[in-house]
C-alpha positions as CSV (number, residue, x, y, z in Angstrom):
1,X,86.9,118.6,93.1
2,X,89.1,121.2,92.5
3,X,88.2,122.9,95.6
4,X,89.4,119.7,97.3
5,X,92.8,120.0,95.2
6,X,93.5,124.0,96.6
7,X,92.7,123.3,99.8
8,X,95.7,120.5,99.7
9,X,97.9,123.5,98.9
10,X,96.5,126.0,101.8
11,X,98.0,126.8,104.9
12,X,95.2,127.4,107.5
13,X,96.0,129.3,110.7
14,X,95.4,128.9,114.0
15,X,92.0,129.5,115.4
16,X,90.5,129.1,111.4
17,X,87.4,126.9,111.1
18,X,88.1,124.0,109.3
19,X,86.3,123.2,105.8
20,X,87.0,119.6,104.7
21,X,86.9,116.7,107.4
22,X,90.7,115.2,107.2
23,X,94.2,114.7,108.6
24,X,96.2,118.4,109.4
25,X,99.9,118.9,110.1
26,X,101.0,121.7,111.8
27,X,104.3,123.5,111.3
28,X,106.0,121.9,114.4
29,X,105.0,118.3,112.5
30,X,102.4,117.7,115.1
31,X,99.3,116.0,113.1
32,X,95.6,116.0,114.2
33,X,92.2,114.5,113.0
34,X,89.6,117.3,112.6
35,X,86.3,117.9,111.3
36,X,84.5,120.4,109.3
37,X,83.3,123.1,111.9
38,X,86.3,122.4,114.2
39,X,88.6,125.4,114.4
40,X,92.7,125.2,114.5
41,X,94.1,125.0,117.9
42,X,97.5,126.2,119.1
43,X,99.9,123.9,119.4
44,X,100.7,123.2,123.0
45,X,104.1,124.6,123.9
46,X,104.7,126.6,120.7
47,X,101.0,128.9,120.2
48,X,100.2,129.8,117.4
49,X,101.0,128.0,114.3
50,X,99.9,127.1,110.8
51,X,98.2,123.7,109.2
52,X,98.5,122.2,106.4
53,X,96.3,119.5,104.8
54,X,97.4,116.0,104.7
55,X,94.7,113.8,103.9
56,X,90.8,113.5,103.3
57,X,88.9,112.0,106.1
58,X,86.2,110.6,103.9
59,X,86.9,107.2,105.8
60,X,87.9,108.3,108.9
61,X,85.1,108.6,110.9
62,X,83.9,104.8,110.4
63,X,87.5,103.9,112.2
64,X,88.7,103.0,108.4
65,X,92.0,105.1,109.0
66,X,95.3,103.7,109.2
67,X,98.9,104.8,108.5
């Protein structure tokens, strides 16, 4: 659990591979579902950025996700 908590506070760069299934927002505000395994993409017009963790996708992939 408290591995869950750090990676809340991480910043992951691009091209990373990601470790927890969940909701990322990049530095430009841009925010994408990923998946463990994925890796960080670019944003599109900016390159390279940073991602941050915004939420756990222990329901997303049933369709269970709303904002």
């Amino acid at each position: 659990m408290n591995q869950r908590w750090a990676a809340s506070n991480r910043r992951f760069k691009t091209g990373a591979s990601v470790l927890y299934d969940g909701l990322y927002t990049d530095s430009w505000g841009g925010r994408l579902l990923l998946f463990r395994g994925d890796r960080f993409p670019s944003h599109p017009e900016a390159g390279p950025t940073t991602w941050t963790f915004a939420r756990f996708g222990n329901r997303l992939r049933t369709g269970a996700y709303e904002e």
